[in-house]
KOLPA-273837 format. One line per 2 residues: number of its first residue (from 1); their letters; for each residue x, y, z of N, C-alpha, C, CB. Coordinates in nm, 3 decimals. Last residue first. Glycine has a CB too. Layout:
N
NUM	A	X:Y:Z:X:Y:Z:X:Y:Z:X:Y:Z  ...
***
This chain:
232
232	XX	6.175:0.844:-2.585:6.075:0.980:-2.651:6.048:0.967:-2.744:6.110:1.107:-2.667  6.394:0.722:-2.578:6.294:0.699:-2.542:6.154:0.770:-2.604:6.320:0.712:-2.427
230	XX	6.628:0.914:-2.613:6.561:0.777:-2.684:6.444:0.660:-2.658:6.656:0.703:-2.691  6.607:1.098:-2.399:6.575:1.147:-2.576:6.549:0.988:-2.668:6.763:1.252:-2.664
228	XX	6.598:1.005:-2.186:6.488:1.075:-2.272:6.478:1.083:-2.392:6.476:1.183:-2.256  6.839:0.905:-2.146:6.757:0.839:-2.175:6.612:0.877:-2.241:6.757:0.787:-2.083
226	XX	6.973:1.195:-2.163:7.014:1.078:-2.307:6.918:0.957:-2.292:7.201:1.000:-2.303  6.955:1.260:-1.938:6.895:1.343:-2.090:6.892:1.228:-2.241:7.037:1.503:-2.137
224	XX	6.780:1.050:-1.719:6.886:1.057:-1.784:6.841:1.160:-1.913:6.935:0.908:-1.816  6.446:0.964:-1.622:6.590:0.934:-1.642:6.656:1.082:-1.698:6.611:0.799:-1.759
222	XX	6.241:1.120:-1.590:6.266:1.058:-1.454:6.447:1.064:-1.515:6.164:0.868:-1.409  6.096:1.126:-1.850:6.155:1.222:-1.787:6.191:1.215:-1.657:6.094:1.311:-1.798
220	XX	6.146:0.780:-1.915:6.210:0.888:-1.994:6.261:1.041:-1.922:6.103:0.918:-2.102  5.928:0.711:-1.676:6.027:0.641:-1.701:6.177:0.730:-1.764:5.962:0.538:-1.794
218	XX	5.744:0.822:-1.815:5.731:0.888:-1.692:5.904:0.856:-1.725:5.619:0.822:-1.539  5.691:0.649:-2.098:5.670:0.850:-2.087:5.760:0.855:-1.938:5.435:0.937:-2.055
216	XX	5.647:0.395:-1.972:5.731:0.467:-2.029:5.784:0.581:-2.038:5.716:0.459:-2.089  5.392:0.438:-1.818:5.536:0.422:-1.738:5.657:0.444:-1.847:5.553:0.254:-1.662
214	XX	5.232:0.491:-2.073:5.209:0.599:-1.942:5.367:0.580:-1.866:5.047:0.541:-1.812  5.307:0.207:-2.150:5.310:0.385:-2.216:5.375:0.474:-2.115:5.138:0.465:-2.242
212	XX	5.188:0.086:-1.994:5.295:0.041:-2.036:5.399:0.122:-2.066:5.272:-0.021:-2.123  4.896:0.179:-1.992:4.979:0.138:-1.911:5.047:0.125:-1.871:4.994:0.108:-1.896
210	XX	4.855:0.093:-2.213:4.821:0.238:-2.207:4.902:0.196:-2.088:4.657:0.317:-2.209  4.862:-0.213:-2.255:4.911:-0.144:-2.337:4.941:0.008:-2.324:4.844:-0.169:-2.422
208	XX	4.702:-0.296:-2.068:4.821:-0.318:-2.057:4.881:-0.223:-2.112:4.855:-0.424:-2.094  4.461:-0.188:-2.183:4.482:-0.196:-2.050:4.620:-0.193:-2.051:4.422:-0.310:-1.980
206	XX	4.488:-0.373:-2.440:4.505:-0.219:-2.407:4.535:-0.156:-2.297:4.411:-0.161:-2.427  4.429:-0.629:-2.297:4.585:-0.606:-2.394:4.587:-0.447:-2.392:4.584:-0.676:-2.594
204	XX	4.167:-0.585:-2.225:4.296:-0.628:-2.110:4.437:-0.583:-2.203:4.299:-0.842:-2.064  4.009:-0.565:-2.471:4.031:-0.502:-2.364:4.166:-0.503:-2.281:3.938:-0.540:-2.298
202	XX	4.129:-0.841:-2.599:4.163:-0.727:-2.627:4.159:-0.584:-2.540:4.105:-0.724:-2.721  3.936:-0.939:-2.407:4.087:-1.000:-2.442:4.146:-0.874:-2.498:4.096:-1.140:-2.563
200	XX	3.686:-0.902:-2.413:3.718:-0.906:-2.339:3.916:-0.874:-2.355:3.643:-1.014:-2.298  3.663:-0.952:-2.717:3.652:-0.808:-2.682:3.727:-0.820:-2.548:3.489:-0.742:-2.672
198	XX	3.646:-1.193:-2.716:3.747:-1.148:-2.814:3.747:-0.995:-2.745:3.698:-1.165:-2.997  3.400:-1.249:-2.621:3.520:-1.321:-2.547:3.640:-1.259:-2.602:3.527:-1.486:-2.570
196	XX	3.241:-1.104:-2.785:3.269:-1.093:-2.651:3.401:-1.115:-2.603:3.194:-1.171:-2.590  3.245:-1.278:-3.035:3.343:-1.138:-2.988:3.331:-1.101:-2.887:3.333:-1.017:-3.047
194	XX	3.127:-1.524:-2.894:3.257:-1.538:-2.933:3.374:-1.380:-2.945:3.230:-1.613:-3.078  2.874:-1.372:-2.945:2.946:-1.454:-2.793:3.082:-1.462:-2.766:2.919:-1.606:-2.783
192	XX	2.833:-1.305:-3.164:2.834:-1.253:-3.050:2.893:-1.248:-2.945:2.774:-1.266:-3.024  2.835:-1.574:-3.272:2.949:-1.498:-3.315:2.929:-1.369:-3.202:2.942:-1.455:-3.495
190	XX	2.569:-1.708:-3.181:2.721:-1.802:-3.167:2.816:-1.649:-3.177:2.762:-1.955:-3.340  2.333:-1.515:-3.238:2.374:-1.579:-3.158:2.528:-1.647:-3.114:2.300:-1.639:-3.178
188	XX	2.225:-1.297:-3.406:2.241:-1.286:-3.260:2.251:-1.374:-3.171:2.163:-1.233:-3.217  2.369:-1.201:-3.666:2.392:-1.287:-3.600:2.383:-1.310:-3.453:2.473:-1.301:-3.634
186	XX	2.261:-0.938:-3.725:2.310:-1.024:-3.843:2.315:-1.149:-3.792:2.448:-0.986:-3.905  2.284:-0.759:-3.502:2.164:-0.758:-3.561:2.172:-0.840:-3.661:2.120:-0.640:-3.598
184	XX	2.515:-0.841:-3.377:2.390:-0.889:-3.325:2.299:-0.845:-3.387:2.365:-0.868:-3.206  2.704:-0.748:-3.575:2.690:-0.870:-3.575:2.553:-0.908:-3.500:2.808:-0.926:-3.521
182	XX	2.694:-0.464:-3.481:2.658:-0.523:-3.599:2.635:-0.674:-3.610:2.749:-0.487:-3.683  2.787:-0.488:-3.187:2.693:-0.461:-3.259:2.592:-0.470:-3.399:2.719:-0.407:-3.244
180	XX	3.044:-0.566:-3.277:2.962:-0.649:-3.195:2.785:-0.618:-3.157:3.045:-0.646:-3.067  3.138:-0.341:-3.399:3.132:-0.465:-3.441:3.046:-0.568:-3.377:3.247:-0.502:-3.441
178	XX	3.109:-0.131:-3.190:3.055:-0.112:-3.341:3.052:-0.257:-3.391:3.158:-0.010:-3.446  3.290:-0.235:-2.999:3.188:-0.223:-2.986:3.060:-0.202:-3.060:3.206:-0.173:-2.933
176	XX	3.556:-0.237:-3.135:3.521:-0.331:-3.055:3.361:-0.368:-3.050:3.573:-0.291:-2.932  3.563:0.072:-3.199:3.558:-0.052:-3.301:3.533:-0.150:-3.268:3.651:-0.086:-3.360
174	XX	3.619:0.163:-2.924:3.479:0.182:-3.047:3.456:0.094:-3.089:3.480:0.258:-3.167  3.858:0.046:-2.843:3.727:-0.010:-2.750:3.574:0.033:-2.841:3.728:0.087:-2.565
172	XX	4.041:0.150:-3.047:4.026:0.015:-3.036:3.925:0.019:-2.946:4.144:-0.066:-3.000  4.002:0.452:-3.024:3.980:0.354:-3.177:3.950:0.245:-3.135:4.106:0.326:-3.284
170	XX	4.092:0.519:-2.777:3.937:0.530:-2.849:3.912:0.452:-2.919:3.900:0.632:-2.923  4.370:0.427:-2.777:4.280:0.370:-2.695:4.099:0.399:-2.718:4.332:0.419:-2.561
168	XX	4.411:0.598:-2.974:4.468:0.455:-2.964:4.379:0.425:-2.891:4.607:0.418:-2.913  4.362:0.865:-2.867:4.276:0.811:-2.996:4.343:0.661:-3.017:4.298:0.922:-3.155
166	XX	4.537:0.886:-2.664:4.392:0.933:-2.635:4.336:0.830:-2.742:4.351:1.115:-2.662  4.846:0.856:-2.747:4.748:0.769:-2.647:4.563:0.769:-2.620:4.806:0.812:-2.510
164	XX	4.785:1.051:-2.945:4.792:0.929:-2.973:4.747:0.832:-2.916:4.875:0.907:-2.983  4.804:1.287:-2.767:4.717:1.268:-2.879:4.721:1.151:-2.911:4.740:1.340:-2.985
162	XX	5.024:1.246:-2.633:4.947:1.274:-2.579:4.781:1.207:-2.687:4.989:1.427:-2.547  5.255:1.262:-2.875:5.226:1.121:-2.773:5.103:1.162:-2.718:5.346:1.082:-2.636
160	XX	5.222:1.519:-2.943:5.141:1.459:-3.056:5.140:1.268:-2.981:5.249:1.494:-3.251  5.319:1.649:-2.728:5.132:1.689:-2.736:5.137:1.560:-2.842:5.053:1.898:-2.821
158	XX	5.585:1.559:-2.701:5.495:1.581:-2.598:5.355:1.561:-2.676:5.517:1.729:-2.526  5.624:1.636:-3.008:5.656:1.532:-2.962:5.580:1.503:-2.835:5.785:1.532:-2.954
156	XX	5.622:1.934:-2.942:5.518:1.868:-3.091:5.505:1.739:-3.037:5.598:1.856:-3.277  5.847:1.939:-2.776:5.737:2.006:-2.786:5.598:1.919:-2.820:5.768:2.105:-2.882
154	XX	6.023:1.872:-3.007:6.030:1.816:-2.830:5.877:1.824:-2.802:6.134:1.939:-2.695  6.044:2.097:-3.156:6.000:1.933:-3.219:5.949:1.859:-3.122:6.123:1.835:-3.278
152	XX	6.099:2.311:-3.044:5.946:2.302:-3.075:5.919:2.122:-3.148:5.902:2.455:-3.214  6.376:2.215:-2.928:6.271:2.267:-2.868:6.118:2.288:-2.928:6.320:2.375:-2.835
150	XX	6.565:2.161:-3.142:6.501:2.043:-3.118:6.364:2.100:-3.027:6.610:1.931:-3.037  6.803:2.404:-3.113:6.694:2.365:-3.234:6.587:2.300:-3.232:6.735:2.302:-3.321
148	XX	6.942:2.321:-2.915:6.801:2.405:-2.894:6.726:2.429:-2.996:6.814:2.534:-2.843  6.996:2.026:-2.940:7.050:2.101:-2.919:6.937:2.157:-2.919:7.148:2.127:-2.975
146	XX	6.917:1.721:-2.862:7.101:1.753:-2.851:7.074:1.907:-2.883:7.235:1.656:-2.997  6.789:1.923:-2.571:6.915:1.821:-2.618:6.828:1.749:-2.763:6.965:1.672:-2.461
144	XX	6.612:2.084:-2.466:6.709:2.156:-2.539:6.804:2.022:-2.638:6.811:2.253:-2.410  6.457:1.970:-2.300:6.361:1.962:-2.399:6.485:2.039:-2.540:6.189:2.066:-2.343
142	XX	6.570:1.925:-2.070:6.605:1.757:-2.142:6.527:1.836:-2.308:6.472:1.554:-2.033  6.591:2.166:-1.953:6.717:2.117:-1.997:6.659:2.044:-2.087:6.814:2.049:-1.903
140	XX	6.385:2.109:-1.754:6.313:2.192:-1.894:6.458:2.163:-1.994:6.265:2.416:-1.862  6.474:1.930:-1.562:6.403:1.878:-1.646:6.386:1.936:-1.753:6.310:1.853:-1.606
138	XX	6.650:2.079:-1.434:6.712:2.014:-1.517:6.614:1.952:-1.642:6.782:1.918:-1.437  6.479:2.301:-1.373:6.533:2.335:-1.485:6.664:2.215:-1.527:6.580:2.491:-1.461
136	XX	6.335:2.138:-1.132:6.292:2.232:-1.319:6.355:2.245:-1.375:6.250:2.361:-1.357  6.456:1.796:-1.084:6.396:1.981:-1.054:6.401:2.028:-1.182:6.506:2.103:-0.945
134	XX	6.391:1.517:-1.108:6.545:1.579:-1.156:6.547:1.740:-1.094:6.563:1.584:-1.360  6.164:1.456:-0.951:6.336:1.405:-0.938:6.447:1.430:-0.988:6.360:1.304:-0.962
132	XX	5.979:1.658:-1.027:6.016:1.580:-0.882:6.142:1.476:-0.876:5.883:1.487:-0.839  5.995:1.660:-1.283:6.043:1.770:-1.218:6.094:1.735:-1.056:5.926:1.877:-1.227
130	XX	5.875:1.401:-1.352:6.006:1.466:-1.407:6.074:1.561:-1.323:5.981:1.538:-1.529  5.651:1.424:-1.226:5.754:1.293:-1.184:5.901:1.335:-1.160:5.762:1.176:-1.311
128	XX	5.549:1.624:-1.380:5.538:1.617:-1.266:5.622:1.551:-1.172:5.445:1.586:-1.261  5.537:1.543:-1.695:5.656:1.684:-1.582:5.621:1.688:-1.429:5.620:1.893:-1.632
126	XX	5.363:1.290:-1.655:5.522:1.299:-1.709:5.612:1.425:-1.619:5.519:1.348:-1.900  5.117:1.404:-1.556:5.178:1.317:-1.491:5.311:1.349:-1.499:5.149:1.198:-1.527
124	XX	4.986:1.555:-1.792:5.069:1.605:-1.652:5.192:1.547:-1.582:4.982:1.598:-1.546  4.971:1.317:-1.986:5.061:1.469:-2.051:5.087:1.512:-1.893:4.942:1.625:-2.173
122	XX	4.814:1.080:-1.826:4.993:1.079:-1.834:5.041:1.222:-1.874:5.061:0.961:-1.966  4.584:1.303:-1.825:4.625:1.264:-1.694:4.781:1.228:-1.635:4.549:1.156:-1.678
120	XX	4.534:1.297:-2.067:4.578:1.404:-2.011:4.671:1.389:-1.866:4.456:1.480:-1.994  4.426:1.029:-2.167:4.593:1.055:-2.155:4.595:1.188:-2.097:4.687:1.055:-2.308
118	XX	4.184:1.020:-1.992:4.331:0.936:-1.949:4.452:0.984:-2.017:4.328:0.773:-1.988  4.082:1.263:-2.161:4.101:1.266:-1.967:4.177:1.140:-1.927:3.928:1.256:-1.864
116	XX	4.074:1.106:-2.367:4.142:1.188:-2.356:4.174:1.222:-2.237:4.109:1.260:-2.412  3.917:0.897:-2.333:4.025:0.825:-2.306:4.115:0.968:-2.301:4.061:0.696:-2.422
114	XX	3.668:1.039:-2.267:3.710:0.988:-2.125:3.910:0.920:-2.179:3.555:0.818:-2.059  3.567:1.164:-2.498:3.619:1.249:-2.382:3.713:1.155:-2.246:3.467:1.324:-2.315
112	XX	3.529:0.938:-2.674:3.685:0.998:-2.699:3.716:1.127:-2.542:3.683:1.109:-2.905  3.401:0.615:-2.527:3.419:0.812:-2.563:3.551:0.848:-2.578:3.368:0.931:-2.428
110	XX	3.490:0.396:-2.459:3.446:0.444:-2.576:3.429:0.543:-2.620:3.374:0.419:-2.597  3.560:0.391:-2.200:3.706:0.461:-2.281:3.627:0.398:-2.428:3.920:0.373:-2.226
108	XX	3.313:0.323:-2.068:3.351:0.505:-2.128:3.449:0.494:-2.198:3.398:0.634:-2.019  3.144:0.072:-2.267:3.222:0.094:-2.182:3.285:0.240:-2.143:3.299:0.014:-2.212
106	XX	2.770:-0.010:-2.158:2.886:0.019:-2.257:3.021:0.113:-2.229:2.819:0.082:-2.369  2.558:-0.270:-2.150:2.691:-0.211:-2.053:2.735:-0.152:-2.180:2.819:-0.332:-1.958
104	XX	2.402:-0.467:-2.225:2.346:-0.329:-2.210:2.445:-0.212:-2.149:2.223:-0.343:-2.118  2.512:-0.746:-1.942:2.400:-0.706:-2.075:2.368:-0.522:-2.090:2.215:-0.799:-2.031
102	XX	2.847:-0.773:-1.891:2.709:-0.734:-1.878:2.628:-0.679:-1.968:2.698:-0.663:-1.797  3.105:-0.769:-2.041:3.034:-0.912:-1.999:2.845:-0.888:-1.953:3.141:-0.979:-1.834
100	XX	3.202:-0.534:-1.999:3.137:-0.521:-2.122:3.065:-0.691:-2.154:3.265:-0.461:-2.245  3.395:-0.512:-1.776:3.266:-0.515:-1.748:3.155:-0.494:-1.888:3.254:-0.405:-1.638
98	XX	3.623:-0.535:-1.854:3.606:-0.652:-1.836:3.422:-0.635:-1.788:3.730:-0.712:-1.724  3.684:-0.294:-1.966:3.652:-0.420:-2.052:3.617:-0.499:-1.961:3.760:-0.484:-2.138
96	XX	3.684:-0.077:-1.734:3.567:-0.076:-1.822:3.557:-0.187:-1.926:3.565:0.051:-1.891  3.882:-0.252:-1.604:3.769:-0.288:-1.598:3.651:-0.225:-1.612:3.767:-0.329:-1.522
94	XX	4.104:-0.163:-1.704:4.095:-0.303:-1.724:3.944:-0.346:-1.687:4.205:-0.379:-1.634  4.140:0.076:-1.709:4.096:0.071:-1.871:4.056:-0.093:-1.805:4.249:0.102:-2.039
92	XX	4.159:0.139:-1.390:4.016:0.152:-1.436:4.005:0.103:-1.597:3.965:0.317:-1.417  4.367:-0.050:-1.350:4.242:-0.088:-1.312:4.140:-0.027:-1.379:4.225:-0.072:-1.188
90	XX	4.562:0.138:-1.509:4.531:-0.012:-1.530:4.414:-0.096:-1.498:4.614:-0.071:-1.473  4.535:0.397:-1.383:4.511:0.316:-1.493:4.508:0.211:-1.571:4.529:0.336:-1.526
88	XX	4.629:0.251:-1.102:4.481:0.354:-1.140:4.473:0.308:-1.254:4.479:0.534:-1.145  4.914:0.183:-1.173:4.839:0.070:-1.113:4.659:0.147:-1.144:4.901:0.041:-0.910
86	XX	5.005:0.433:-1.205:4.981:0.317:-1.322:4.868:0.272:-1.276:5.089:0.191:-1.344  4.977:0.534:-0.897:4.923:0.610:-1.056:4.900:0.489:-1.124:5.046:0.718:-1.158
84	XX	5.042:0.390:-0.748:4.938:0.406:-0.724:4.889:0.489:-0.842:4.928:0.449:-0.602  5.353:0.347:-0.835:5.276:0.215:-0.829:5.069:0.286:-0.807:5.364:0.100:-0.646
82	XX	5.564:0.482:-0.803:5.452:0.564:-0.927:5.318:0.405:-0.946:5.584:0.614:-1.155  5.679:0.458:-0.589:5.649:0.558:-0.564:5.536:0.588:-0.689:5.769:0.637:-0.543
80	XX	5.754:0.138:-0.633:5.636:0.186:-0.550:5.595:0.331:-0.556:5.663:0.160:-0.412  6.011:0.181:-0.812:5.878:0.151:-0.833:5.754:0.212:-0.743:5.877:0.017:-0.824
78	XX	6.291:0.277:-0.758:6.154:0.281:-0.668:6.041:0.309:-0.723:6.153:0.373:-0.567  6.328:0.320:-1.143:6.384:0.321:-0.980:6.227:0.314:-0.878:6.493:0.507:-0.941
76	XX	6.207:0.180:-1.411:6.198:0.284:-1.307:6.231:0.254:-1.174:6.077:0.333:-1.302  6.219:0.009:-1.607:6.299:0.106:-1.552:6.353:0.201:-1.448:6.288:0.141:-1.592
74	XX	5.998:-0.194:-1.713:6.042:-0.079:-1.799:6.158:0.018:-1.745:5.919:0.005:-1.823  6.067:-0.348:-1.501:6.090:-0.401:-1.610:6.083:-0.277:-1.721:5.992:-0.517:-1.626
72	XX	5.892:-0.239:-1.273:6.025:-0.249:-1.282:6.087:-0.298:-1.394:6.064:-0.311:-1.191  5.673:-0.235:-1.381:5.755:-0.100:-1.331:5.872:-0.085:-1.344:5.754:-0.072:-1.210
70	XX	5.598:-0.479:-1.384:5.591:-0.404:-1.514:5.698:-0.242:-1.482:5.394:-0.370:-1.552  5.576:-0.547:-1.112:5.735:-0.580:-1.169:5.696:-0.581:-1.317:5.818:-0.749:-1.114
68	XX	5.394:-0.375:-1.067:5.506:-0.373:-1.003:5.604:-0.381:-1.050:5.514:-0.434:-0.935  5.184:-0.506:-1.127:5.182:-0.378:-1.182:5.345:-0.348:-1.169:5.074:-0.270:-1.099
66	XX	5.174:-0.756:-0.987:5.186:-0.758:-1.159:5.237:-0.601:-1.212:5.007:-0.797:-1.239  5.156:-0.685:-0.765:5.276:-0.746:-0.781:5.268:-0.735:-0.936:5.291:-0.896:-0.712
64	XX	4.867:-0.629:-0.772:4.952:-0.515:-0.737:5.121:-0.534:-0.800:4.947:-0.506:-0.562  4.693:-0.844:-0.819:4.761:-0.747:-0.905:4.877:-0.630:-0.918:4.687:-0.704:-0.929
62	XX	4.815:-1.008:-0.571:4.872:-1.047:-0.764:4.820:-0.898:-0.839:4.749:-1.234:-0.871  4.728:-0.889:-0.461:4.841:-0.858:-0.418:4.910:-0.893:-0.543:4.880:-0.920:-0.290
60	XX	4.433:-0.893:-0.495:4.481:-0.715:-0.465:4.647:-0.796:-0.445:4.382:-0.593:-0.263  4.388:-1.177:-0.490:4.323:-1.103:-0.601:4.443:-0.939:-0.612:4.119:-1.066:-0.544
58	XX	4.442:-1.227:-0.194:4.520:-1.269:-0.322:4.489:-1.220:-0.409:4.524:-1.381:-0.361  4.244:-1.094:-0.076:4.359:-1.037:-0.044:4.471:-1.090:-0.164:4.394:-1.077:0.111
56	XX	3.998:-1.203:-0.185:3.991:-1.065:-0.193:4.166:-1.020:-0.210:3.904:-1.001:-0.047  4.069:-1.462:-0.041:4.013:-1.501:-0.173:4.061:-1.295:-0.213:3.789:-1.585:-0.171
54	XX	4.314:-1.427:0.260:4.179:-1.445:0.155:4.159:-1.444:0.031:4.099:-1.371:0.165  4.523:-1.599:0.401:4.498:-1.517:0.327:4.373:-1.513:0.279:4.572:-1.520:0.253
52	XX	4.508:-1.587:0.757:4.506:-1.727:0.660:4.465:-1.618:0.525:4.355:-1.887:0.713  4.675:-1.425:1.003:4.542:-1.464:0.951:4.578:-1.515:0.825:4.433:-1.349:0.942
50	XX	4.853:-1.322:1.168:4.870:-1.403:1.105:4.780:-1.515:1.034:4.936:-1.429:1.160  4.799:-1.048:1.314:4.747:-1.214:1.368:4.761:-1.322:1.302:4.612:-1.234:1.389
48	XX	4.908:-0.900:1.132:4.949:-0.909:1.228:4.913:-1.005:1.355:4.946:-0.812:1.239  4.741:-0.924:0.910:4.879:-0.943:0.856:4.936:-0.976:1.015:4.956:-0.790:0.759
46	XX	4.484:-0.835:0.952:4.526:-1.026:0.931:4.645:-1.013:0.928:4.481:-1.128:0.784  4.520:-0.591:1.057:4.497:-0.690:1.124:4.511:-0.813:1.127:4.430:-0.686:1.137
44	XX	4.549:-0.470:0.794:4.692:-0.485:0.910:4.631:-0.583:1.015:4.749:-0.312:1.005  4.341:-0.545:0.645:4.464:-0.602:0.608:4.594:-0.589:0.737:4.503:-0.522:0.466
42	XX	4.037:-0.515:0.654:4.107:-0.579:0.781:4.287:-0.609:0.746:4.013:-0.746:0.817  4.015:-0.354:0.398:3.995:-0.320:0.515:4.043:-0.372:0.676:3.890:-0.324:0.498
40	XX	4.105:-0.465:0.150:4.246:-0.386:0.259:4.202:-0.380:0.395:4.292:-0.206:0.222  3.863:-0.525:0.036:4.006:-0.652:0.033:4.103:-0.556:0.097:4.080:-0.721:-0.155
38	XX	3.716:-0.308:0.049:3.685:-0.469:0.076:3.782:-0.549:0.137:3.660:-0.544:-0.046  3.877:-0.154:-0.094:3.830:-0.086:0.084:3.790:-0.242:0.074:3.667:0.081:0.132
36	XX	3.834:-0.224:-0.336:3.978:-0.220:-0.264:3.972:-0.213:-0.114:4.062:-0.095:-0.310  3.526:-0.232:-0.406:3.599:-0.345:-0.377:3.750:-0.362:-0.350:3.575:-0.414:-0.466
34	XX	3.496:0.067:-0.403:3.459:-0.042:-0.302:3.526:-0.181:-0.283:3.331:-0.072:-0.328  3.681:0.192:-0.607:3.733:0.205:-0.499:3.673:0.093:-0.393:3.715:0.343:-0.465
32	XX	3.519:0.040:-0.774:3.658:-0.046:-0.789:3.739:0.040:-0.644:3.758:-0.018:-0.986  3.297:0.105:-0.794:3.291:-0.029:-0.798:3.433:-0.075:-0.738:3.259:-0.079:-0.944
30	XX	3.322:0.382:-0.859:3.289:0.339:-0.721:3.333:0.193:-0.712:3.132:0.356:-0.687  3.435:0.412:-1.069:3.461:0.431:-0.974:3.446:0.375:-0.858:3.438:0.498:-0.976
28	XX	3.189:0.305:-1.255:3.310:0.222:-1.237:3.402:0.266:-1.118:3.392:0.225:-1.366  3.015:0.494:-1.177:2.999:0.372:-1.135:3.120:0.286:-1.120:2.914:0.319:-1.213
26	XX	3.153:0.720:-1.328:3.140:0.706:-1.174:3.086:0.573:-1.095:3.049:0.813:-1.134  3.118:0.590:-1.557:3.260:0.625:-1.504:3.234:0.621:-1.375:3.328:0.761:-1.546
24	XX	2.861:0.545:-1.604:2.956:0.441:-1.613:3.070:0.492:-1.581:2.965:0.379:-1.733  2.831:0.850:-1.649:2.743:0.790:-1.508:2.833:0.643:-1.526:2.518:0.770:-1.526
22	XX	2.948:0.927:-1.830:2.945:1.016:-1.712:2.959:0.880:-1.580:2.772:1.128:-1.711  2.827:0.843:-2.055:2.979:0.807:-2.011:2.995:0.846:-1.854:3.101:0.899:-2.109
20	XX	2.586:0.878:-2.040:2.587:0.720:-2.010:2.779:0.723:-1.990:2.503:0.595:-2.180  2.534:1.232:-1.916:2.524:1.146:-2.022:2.599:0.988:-1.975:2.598:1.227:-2.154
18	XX	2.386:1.498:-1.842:2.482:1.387:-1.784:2.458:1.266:-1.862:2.458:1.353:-1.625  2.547:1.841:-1.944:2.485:1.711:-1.974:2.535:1.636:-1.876:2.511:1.651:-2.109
16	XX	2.537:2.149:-1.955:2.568:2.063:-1.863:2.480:1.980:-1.906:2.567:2.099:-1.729  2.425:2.351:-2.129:2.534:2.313:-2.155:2.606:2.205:-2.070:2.592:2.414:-2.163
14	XX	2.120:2.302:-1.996:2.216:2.430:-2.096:2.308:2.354:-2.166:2.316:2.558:-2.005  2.091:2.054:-1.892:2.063:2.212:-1.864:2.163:2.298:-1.913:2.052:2.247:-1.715
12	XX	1.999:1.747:-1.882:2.051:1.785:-1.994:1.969:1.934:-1.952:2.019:1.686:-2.144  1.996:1.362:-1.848:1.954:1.530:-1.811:2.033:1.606:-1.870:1.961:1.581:-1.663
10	XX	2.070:1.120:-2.008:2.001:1.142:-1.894:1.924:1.269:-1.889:2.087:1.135:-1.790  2.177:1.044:-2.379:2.162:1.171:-2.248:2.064:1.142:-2.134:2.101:1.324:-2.310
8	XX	2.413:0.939:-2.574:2.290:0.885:-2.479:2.300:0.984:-2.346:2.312:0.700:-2.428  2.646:1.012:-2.630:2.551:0.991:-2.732:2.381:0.989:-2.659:2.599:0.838:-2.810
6	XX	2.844:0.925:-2.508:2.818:1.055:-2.493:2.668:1.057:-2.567:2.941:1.151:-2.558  2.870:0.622:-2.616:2.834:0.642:-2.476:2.792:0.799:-2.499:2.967:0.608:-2.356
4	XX	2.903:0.663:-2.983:2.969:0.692:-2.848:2.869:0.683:-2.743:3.034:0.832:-2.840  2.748:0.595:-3.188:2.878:0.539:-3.177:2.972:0.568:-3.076:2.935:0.562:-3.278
2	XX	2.419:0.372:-3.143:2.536:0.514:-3.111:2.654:0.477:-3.122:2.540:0.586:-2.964  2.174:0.224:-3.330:2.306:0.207:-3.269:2.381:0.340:-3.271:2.389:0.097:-3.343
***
């Protein structure tokens, strides 16, 4: 038993590996850009012949609507504009768990490289948003309040959320997976099954959970100096 996806190598030239996280990421990719192109492809057409909804089209609007009015419930003005970020990370942590139902599957945000490349993704994200609605130097402002003393704490604060989100979300899909492992060499039948179902569940709660975050963080340098700072 490995304790990371990275662990398990395909090919392997110099310093360029392609290893089981690699290749389950890009699978998961694909899986989940294909099945959006599925369920959108005829969408202005049914919408405008007044076509009878589909099985695909309800699936993509409940989630979308779910992501949505999480958006809106943490804060954020015109939702829709940060709806195609979250909404990304939500799909992809939600369905490296939900695909841990398949035999021999193991999921990437088990690697510590892949959950880090998710939180890197919110460390940009945040001054990006930030800057795009307040501009630079109101945004670099928020890192002075309440006063310029606070600038390397601010700072610390940035990278050490960053860090957190990465290894929060490592810890819990490892441990998930270390356990359910163990148990199938102790018990390879009833209790297996059962952490499955437990894994599944928990999956989704992280999902949520990183998710939640990510719109938080954004949420903070979008607002207000004073909402930042209590937020942060």
């Amino acid at each position: 038993m490995h304790l990371s996806p990275d662990q398990v190598i395909f090919w392997q030239w110099g310093w360029v590996k392609l290893n089981l996280t690699i290749v389950t990421t890009w699978i998961l990719m694909a899986l989940i850009t294909g099945l959006a192109w599925l369920a959108t492809r005829d969408l202005e057409r049914a919408v405008s012949a007044d076509a009878p909804v589909s099985h695909w089209r309800s699936v993509v609007e409940w989630v979308v609507s779910l992501v949505l009015q999480q958006i809106i419930e943490v804060g954020l003005p015109r939702s829709e504009k940060y709806l195609a970020f979250i909404g990304t990370l939500f799909l992809f942590v939600a369905s490296a768990s939900l695909c841990t139902v398949l035999p021999v599957y193991e999921p990437p945000t088990g690697s510590l490289s892949t959950t880090t490349a998710l939180a890197l993704s919110v460390f940009f994200a945040v001054p990006y948003f930030g800057i795009r609605e307040q501009g630079m130097w109101r945004y670099l402002q928020g890192y002075l309040q309440p006063t310029p003393i606070m600038l390397p704490f601010n700072i610390v604060s940035e990278l050490s959320r960053t860090l957190a989100l990465a290894v929060r979300l490592f810890g819990n899909m490892m441990s998930g997976g270390m356990i359910l492992g163990i148990l199938l060499m102790v018990t390879p039948l009833f209790f297996p099954v059962a952490l499955k179902l437990l894994g599944l569940l928990t999956g989704m709660v992280q999902a949520y959970i990183f998710s939640i975050l990510a719109t938080v963080y954004i949420a903070a340098a979008v607002g207000s100096h004073e909402t930042r700072n209590t937020k942060g």
